[in-house]
KOLLUM-196789 format. One record per residue (C-alpha): residue number from 1; residue in three letters; y, x negated, z. Coordinates in Angstrom, 2 decimals, m for minus. Last residue first. Layout:
% residues N
   pos   code         v         u         w
   NUM    Ala         Y         X         Z
...
% end
This chain:
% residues 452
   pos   code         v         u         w
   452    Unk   m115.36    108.91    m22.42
   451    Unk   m112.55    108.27    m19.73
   450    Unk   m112.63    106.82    m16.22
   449    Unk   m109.18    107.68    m13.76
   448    Unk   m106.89    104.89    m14.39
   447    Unk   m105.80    101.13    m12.75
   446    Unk   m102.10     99.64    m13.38
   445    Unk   m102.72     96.20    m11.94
   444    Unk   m100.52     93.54    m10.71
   443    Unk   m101.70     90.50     m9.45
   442    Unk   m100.42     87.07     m7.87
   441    Unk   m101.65     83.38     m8.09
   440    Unk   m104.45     82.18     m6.83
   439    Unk   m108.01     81.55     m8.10
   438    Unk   m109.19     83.84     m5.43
   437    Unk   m106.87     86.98     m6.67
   436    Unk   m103.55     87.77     m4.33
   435    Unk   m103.69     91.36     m4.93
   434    Unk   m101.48     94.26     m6.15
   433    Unk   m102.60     97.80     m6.66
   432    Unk   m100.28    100.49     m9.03
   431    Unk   m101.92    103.69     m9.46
   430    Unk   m103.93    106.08    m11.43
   429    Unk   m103.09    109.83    m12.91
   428    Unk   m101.15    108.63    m15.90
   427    Unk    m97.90    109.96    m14.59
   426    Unk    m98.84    108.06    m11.44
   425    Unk    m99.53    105.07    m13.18
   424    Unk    m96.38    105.23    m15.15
   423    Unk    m93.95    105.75    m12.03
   422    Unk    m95.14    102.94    m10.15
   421    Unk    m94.65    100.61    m13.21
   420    Unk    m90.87    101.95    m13.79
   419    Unk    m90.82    101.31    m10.05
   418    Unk    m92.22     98.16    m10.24
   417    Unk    m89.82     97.02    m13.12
   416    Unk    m86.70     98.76    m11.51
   415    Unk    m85.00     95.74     m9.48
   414    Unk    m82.57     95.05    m12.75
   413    Unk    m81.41     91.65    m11.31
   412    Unk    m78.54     90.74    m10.72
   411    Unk    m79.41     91.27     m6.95
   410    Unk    m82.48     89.21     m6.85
   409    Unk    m85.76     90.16     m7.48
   408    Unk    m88.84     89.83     m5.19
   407    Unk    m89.98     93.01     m5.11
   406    Unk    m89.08     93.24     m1.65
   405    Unk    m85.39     93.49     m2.54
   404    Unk    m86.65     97.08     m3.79
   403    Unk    m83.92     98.13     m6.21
   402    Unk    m86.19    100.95     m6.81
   401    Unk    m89.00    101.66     m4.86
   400    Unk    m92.34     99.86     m5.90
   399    Unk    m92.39     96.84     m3.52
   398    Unk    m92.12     99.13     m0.39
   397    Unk    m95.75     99.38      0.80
   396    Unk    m96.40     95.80     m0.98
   395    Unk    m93.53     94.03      1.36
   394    Unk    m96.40     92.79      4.13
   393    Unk    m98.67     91.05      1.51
   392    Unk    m95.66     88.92      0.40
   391    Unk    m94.69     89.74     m3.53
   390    Unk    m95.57     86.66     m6.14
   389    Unk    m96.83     83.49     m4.62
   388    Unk    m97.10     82.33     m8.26
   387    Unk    m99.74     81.73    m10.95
   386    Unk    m99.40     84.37    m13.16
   385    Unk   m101.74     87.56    m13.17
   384    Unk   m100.87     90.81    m15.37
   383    Unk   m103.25     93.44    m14.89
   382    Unk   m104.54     96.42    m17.28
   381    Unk   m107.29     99.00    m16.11
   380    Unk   m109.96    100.86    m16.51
   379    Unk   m111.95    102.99    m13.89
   378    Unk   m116.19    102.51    m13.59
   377    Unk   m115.95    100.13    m10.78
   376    Unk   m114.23     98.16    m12.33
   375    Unk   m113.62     98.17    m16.26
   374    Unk   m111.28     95.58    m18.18
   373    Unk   m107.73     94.49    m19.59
   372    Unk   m105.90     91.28    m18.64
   371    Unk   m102.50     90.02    m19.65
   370    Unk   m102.42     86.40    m18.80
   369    Unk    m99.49     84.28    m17.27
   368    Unk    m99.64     80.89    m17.43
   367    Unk    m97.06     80.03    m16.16
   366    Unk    m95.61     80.73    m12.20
   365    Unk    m93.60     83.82    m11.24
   364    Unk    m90.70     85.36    m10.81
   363    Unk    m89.02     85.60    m14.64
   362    Unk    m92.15     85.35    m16.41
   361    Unk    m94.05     87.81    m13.92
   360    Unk    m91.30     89.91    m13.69
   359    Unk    m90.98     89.81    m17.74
   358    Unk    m94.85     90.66    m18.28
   357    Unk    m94.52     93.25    m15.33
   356    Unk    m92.02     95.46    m17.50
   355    Unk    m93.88     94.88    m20.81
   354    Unk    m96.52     96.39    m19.33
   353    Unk    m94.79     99.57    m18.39
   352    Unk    m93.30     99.89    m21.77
   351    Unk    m96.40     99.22    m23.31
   350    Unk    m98.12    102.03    m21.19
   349    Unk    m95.16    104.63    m21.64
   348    Unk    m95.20    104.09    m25.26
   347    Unk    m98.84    104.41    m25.81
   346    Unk    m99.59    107.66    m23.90
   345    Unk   m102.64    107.64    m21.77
   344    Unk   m106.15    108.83    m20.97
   343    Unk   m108.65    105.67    m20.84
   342    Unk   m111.22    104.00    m23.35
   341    Unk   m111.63    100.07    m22.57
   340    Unk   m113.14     99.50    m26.12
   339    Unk   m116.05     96.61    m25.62
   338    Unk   m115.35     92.95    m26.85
   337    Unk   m113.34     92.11    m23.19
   336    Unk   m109.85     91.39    m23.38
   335    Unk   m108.05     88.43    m21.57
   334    Unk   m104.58     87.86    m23.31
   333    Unk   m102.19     85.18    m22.95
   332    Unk    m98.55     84.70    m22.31
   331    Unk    m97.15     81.41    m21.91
   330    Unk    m97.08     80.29    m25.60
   329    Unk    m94.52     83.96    m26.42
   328    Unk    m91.83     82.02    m24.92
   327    Unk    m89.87     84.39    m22.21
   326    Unk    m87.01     85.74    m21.51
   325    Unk    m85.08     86.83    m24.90
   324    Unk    m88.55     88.84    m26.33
   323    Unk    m88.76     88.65    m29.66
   322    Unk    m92.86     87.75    m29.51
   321    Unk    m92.87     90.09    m26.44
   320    Unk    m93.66     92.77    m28.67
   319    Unk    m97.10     91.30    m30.25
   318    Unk    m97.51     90.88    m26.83
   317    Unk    m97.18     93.81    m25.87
   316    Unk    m98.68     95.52    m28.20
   315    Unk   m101.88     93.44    m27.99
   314    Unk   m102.46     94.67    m24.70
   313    Unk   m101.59     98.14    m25.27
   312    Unk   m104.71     97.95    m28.11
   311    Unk   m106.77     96.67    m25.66
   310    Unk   m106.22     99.75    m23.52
   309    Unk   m107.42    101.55    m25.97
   308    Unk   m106.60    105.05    m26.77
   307    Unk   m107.54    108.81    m25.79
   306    Unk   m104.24    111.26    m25.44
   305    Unk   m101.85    111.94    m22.72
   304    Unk    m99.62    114.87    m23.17
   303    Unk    m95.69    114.72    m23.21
   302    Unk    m92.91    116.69    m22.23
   301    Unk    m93.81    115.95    m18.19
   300    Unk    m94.76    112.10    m18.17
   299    Unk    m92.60    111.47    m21.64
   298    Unk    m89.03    112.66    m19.59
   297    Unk    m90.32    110.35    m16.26
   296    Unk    m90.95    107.05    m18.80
   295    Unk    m87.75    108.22    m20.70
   294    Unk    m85.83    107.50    m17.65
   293    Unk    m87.21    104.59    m16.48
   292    Unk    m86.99    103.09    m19.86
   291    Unk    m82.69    103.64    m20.07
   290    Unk    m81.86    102.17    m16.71
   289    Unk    m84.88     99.42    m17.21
   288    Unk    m82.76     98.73    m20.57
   287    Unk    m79.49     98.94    m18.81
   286    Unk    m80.13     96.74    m17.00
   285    Unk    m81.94     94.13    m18.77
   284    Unk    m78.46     94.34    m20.93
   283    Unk    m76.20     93.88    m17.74
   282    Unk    m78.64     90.48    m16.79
   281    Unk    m78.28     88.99    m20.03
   280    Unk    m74.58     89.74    m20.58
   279    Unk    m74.22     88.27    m17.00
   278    Unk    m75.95     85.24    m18.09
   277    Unk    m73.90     85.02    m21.56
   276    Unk    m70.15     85.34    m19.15
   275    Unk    m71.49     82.64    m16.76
   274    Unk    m72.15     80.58    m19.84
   273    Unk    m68.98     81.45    m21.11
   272    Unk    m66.78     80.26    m18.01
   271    Unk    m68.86     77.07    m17.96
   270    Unk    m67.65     76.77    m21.23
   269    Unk    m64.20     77.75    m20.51
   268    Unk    m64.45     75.18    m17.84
   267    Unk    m65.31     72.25    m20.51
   266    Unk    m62.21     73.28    m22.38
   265    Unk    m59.91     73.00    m19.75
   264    Unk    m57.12     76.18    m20.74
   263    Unk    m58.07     79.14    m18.89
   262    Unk    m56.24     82.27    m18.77
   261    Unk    m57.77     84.08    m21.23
   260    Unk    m60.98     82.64    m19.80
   259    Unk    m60.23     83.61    m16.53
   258    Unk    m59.79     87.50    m17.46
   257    Unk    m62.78     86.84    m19.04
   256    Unk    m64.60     86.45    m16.22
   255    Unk    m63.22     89.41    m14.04
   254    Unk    m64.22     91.54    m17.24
   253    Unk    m67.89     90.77    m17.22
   252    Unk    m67.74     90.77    m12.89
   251    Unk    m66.53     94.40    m13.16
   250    Unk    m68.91     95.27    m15.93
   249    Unk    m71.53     93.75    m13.60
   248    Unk    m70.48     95.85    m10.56
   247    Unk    m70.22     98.98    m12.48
   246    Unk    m73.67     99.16    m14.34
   245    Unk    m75.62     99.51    m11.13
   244    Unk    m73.55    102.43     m9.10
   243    Unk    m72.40    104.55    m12.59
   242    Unk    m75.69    103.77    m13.51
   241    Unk    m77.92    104.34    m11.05
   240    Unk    m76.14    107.87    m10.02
   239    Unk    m76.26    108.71    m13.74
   238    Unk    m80.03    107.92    m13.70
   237    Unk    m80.80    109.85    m10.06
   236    Unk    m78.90    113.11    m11.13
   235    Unk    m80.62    113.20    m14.62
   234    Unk    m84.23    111.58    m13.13
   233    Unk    m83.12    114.75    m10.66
   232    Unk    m82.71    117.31    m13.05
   231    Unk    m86.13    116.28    m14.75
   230    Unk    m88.30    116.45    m11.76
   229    Unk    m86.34    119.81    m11.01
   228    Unk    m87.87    121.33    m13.96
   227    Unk    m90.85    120.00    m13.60
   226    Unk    m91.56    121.64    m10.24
   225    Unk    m90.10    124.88    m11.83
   224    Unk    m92.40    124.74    m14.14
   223    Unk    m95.03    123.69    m12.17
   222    Unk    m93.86    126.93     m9.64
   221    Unk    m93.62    129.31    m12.62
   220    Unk    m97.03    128.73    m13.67
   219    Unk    m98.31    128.55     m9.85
   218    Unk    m96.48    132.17     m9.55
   217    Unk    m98.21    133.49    m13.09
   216    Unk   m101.47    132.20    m11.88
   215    Unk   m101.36    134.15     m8.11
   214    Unk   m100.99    137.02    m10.46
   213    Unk   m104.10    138.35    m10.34
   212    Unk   m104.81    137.39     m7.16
   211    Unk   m102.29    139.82     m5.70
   210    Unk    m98.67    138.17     m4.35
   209    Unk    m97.65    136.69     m1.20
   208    Unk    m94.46    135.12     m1.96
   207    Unk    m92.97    131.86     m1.19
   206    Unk    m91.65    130.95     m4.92
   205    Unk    m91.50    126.95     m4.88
   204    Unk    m88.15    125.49     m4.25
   203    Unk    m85.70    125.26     m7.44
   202    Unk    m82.50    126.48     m5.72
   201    Unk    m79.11    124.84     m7.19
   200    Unk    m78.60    127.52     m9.88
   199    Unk    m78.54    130.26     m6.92
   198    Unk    m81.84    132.36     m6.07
   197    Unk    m81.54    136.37     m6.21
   196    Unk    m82.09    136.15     m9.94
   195    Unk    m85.89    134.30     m9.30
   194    Unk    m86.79    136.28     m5.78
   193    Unk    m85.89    139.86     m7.88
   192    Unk    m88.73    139.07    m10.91
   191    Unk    m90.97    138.06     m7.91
   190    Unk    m90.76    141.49     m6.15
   189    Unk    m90.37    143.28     m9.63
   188    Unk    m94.00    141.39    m10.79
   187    Unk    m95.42    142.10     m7.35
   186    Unk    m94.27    145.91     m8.08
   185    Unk    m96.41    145.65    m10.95
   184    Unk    m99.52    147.52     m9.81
   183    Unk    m97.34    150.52     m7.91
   182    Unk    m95.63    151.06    m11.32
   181    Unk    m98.99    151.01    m12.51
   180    Unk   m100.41    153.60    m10.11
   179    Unk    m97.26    156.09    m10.68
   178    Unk    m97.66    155.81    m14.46
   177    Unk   m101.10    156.69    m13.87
   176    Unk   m100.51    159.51    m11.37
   175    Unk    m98.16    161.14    m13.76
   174    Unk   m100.34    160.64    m16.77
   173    Unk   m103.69    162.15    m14.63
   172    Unk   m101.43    165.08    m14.30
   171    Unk   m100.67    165.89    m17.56
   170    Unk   m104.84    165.16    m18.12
   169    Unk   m105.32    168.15    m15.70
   168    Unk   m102.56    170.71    m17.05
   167    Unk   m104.29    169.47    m20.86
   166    Unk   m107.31    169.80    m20.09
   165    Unk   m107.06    173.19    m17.70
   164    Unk   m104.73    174.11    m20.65
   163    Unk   m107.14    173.07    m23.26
   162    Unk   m109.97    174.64    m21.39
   161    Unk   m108.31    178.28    m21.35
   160    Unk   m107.26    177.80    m25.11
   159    Unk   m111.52    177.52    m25.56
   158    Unk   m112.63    179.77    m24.17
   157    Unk   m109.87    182.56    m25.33
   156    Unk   m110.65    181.53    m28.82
   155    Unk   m114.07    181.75    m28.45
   154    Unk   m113.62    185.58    m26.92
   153    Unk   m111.57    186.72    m29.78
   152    Unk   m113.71    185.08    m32.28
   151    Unk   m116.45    187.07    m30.98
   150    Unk   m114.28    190.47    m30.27
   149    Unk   m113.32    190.09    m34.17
   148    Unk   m117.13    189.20    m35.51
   147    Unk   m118.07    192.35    m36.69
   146    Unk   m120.96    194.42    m35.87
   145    Unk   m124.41    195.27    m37.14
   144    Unk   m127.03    197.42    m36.23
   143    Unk   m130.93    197.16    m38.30
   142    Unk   m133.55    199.26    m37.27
   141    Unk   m136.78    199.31    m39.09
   140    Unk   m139.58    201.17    m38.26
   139    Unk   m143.09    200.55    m38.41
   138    Unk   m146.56    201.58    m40.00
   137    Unk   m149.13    204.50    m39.99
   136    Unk   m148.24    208.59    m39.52
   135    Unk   m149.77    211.33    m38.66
   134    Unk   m152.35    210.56    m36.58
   133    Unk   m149.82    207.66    m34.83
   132    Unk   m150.09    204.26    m34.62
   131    Unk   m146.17    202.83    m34.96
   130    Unk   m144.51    199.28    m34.81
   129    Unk   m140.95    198.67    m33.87
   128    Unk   m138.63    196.19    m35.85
   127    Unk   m135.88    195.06    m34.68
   126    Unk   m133.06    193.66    m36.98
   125    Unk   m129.50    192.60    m35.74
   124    Unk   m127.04    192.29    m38.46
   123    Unk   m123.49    189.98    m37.13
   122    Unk   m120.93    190.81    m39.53
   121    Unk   m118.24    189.92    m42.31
   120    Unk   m115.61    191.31    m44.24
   119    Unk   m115.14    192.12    m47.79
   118    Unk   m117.35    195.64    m47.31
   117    Unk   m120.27    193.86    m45.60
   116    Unk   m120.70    190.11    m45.21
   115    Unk   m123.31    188.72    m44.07
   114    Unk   m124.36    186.74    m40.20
   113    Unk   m128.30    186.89    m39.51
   112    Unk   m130.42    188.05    m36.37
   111    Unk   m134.07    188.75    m35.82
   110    Unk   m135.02    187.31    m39.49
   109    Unk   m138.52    188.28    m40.04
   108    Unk   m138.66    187.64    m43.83
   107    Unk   m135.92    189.16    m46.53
   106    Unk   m133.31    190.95    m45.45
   105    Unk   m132.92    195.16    m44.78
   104    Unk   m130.01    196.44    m46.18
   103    Unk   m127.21    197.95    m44.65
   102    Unk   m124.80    199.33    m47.42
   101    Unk   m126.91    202.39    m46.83
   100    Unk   m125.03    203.44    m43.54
    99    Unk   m127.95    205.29    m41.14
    98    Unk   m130.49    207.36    m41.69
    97    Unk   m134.30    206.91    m43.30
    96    Unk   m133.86    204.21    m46.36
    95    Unk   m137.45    203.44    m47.47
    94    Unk   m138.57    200.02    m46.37
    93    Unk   m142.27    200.62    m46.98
    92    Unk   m142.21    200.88    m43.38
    91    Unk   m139.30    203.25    m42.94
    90    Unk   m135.96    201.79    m42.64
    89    Unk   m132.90    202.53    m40.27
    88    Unk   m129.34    201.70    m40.56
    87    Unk   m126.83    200.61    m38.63
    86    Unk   m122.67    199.32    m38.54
    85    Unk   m120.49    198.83    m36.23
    84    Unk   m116.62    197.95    m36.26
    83    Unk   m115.21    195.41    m33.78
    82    Unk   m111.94    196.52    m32.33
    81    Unk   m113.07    198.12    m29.21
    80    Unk   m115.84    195.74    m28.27
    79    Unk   m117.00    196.89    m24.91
    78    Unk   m118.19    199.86    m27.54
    77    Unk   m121.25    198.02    m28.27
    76    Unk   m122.75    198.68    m25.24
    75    Unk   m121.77    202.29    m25.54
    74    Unk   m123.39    203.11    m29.20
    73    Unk   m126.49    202.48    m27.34
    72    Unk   m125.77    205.30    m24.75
    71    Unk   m124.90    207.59    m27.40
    70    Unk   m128.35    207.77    m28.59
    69    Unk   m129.02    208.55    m32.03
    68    Unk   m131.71    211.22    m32.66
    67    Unk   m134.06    209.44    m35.44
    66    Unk   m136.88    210.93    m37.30
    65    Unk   m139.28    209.27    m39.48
    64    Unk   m141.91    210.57    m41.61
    63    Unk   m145.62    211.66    m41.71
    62    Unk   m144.88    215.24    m40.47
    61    Unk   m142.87    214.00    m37.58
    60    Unk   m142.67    210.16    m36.71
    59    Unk   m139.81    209.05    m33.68
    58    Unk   m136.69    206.53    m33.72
    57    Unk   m135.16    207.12    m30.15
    56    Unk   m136.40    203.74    m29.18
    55    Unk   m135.31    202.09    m32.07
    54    Unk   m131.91    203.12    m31.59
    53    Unk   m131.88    201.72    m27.85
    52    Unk   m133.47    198.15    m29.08
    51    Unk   m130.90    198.23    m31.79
    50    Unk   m128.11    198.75    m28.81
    49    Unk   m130.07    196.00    m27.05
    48    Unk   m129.74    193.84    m29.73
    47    Unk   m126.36    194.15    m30.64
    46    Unk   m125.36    193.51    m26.97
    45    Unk   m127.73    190.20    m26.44
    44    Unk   m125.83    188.72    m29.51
    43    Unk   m122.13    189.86    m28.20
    42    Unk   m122.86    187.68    m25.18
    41    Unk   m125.17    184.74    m27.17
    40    Unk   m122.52    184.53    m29.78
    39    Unk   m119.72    184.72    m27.32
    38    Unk   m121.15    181.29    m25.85
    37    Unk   m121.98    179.81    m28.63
    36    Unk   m118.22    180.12    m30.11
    35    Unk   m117.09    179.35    m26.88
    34    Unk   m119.13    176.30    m26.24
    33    Unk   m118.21    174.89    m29.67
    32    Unk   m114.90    175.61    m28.93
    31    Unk   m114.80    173.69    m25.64
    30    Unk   m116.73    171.22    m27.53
    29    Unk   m113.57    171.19    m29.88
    28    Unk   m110.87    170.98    m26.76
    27    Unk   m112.49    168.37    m24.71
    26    Unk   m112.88    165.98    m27.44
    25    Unk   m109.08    167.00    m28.32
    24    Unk   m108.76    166.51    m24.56
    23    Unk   m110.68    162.87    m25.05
    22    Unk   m108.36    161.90    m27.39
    21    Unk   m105.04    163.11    m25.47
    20    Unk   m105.91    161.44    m22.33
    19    Unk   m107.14    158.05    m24.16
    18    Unk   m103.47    158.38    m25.92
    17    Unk   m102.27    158.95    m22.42
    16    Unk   m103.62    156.24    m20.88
    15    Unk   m102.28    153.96    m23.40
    14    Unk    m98.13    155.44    m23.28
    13    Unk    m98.66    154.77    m19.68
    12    Unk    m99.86    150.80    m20.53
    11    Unk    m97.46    150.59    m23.15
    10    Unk    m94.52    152.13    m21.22
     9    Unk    m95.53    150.27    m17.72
     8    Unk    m95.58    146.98    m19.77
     7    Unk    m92.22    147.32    m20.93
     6    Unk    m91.54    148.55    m24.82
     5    Unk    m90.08    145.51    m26.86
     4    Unk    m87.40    146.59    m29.94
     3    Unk    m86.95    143.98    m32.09
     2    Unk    m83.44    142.15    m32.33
     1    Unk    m81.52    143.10    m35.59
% end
């Protein structure tokens, strides 16, 4: 079953709004708090000015208390319709004067306290008013309670009126959100519709003028679109080399031994066969340089460099060339220094590469021929020197393209060492020099960037 995948604008939309939702239910509860607070301190101010009113009216006669109720604090507390109210009123030595008996004074100076009365519970205020009269000593108690309905009533209102101005507002916020990041990836569309617009046979660079942010998603797709058509044509440019370079020598193979069918002097069959062994030779170099150029361009992009020795190459090489059908191992010898010569590479590419200039120097030039590894001017590098004229100072621009009859090869030959060299020190970040060194002869040197 293939996983479901949300876009980016879904995610990113469904993210806003799950911040949008958490702080609203942030919103929400201190909007109750505040409520709750808020119709305390309302409903608070009420019950006290109502006791306030009562005790007011509260007068001594004959060394006791009298109270005429006043209407006007039974008023204020009637903005409250459904809350039920409660009062009572104490002498000093808390003697019960008037009032609803289940009201009880509490203990200390409490101005205003929340208990229960009858099952159900209210808000007490107490006030106390002192007295110094002839006839009579002390204070008053008044105590007027309410219930909480037109409270929670008021809180709940609060705060339902802040979770729709929360939740209209945070609603809102979503929309604009989703509209912003649609707005933010419409670079992403714009290249999205470039790359299926484009046939199979377009891999140019995207031209598009994009936000910084995803300037590194274009240069991503550009390399790998870079290396994609770096690979399709070493495909194009290897079947075109071979069906151009491996036809003429098949050709010639089976011209020659149509004459040797046909041929009956013994000592021209030989000849016949010799001709037949060269060309053998020659189609088999080939197809090798056919087959190594190509894998030298696939390893450059699937592959990454790692730390080695170019001493190490050196003695690959030659430890290869030991088999090798052109040349006697005798006339190849090394020059390596005793320090490591450290340097960025991939092994097979480098010994390849080598091995390449080894058998054009053996095949064009002049024994001995050394193999010589070392540091200039703080870059390494690998030569191979023989004692030759080697390639003409003017031909060096052109030596390294394929097939080059600068490089000093002749037709049957393969003509793709210096290009297979070319193509190795530029996948290695260096390049290919040649020079004519003072003790004569002729150079070629694959020379690197400096490693640690």
């Amino acid at each position: 079953m293939p996983r479901r995948r949300y876009s980016l604008t879904t995610r990113l939309v469904l993210s806003i709004a799950a911040v949008f939702a958490i702080g609203g239910g942030a919103v929400s509860y201190a909007a109750f708090a505040y409520g709750q607070r808020a119709a305390q301190a309302s409903f608070d101010q009420l019950l006290i000015g109502a006791a306030r009113q009562i005790s007011r009216s509260v007068t001594p006669s004959n060394g006791i208390l009298v109270t005429d109720l006043p209407v006007s604090a039974f008023e204020l507390l009637s903005l409250a319709p459904e809350d039920r109210i409660v009062y009572a009123v104490f002498d000093s030595d808390r003697g019960f004067v008037t009032g609803y008996p289940d009201v009880v004074p509490s203990e200390g100076d409490t101005t205003f306290e929340t208990r229960e009365i009858e099952g159900e519970p209210f808000r007490i205020a107490q006030v106390v008013r002192p007295f110094a009269e002839r006839d009579y000593g002390g204070s008053a108690l008044v105590l007027v309670g309410q219930t909480l309905r037109a409270r929670q009533k008021m809180a709940a209102e609060i705060t339902r009126n802040a979770m729709i101005a929360a939740g209209s507002f945070g609603i809102l916020l979503s929309v604009l959100a989703a509209l912003a990041v649609r707005a933010a990836f419409a670079p992403l569309r714009k290249i999205e519709r470039q790359i299926q617009g484009r046939s199979a046979k377009d891999l140019k660079p995207l031209d598009l003028d994009v936000p910084r942010e995803v300037e590194s998603l274009v240069a991503a797709l550009d390399r790998f679109i870079l290396r994609l058509r770096r690979q399709i044509d070493v495909m194009q440019g290897f079947i075109a080399d071979a069906s151009h370079q491996i036809r003429t020598p098949i050709a010639a193979l089976r011209a020659q031994a149509d004459l040797a069918a046909e041929e009956t002097d013994p000592a021209a069959l030989r000849r016949i066969a010799e001709r037949i062994s060269t060309r053998s030779v020659n189609l088999s170099r080939l197809t090798d340089q056919l087959l190594t150029h190509a894998l030298i361009i696939h390893r450059a992009d699937a592959f990454d460099l790692a730390a080695l020795d170019l001493r190490q190459v050196a003695v690959q090489v030659a430890e290869e060339f030991d088999h090798d059908q052109l040349a006697d191992a005798s006339h190849l010898e090394l020059d390596l220094p005793e320090d490591a010569v450290p340097c960025q590479g991939d092994m097979l590419s480098l010994v390849e590469a080598c091995k390449n200039l080894v058998a054009n120097a053996l095949r064009h030039g002049e024994p001995p021929i050394s193999l010589r590894v070392g540091m200039e001017g703080g870059r390494p590098f690998i030569a191979v020197r023989d004692l030759g004229d080697g390639i003409p100072k003017a031909d060096w621009a052109g030596a390294a393209k394929r097939y080059s009859r600068s490089s000093g090869v002749s037709p049957e030959s393969a003509g793709l060492g210096l290009a297979i060299v070319a193509s190795v020190a530029r996948a290695h970040r260096g390049r290919m020099l040649f020079a004519h060194p003072d003790g004569g002869g002729f150079e070629v040197r694959m020379e690197f960037q400096g490693a640690t």
